[in-house]
N, C-alpha and C positions, 0 to 999 in steps of 0.2 A: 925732305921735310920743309927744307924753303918753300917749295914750290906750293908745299899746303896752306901757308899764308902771306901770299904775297907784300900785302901790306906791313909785315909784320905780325907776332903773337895777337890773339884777340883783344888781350889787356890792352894793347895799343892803340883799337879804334874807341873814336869817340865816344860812341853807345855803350863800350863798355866803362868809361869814366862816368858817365850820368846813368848806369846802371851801380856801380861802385857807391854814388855820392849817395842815389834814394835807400840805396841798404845800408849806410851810415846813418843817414837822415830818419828814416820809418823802417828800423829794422820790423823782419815779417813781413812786408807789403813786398808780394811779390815782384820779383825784378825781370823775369826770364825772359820776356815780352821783348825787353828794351834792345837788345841785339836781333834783334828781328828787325821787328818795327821798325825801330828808327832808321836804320839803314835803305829800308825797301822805300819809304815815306822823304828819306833825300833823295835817294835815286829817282825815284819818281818824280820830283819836284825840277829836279836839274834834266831828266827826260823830254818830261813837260814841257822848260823855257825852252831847249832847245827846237823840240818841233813847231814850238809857234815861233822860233825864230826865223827857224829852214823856211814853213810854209811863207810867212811873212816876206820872203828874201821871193819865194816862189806864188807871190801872188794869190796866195790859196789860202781862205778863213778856214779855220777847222771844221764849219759846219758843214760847206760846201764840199770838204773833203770826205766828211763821213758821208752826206749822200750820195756822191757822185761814185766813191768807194762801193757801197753797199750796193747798188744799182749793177755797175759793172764788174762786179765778184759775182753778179748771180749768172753769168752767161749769157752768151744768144736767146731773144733776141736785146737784151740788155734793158730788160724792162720789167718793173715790179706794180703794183697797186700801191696805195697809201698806206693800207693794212698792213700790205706785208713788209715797207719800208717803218715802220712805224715798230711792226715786232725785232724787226732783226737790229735797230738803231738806240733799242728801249728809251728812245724817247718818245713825249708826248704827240698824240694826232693832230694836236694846232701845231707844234715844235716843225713837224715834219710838214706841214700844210705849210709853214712863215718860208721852212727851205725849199721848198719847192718853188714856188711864186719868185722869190730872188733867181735860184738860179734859171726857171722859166726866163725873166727876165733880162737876166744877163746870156738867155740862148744856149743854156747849157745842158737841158733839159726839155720835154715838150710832153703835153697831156694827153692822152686819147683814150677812150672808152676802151674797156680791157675784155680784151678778149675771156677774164677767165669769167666775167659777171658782168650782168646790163648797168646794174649800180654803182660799180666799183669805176675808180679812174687809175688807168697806167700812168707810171712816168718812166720815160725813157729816154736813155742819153742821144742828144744829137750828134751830127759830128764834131763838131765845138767840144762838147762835153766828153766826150770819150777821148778824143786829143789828148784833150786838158787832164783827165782824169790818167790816163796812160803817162806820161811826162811828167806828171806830179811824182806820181808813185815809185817809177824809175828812181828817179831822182833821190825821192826820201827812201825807201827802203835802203837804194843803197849808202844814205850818210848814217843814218841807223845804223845799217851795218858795221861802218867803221868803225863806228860808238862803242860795240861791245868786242870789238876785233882780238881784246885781251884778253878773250875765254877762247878756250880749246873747245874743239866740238863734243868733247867727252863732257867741259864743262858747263857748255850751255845744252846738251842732251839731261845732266841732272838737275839744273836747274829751273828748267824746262816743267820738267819731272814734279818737283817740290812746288812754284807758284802754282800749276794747278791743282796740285793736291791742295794748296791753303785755298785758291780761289774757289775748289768744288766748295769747303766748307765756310767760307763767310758769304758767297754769290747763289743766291737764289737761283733755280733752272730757269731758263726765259718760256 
């Protein structure tokens, strides 16, 4: 039974005192939210500093990370259109046009007419880029990894399990 709540009974975390205080406060106004929520919405926030501390530590803006990532997740020959960088990044086609130009720039990256369209322009990692992108990742997946090193595989298999059940239903298909 310990082991079911490491931190203590659920009364113990803080989400559930500021779930306690709104059903004091606005009895009826639902509360259920608030042990979800607010737990996923720190974690995230203290995920967050830390990756922009790691990349920081490592040289690597996060935008330059999501491109150079996205690029080099797609395979040999390591090379996408603006389109297709642009769908898989869901950010904007100027967003991805500003990232591309930088890391052009800084050699990380390089353009060429794309073999899948006359219209369309590739971008593909040079060797610079693919370096840099392979040694980032190393590096951050595995302090990531430590991060959560306090769940058992059973317990990031269900958890696993549950954010994407909640993300199918707040996350639009891309």
């Amino acid at each position: 039974m310990a082991d079911d709540y490491p931190m203590g009974p659920p009364s113990t975390w803080p989400a559930a005192d500021i779930a306690a205080a709104w059903e004091r406060e606005l009895p009826g106004v639902p509360t259920g939210s608030i042990e979800v929520v607010t737990p996923v919405w720190r974690i995230a926030k203290v995920l967050a500093d830390d990756r922009r501390r790691t990349l920081t530590r490592l040289g690597v803006d996060p935008s330059t990370l999501d491109l150079l990532s996205v690029i080099r997740r797609s395979g040999p020959p390591y090379e996408l259109t603006t389109r297709e960088i642009t769908g898989r990044t869901l950010i904007t086609a100027g967003a991805v046009s500003q990232r591309v130009a930088r890391a052009e720039q800084a050699g990380l990256v390089e353009r060429a007419p794309s073999t899948a369209s006359r219209r369309a322009v590739a971008v593909r990692l040079t060797p610079a880029g693919h370096r840099l992108i392979e040694a980032t990742v190393r590096e951050l997946l595995g302090h990531e990894d430590d991060l959560i090193a306090a769940l058992t595989d059973a317990e990031r298999a269900a958890l696993v399990g549950l954010l994407a059940k909640l993300e199918r239903t707040l996350v639009p298909p891309a």
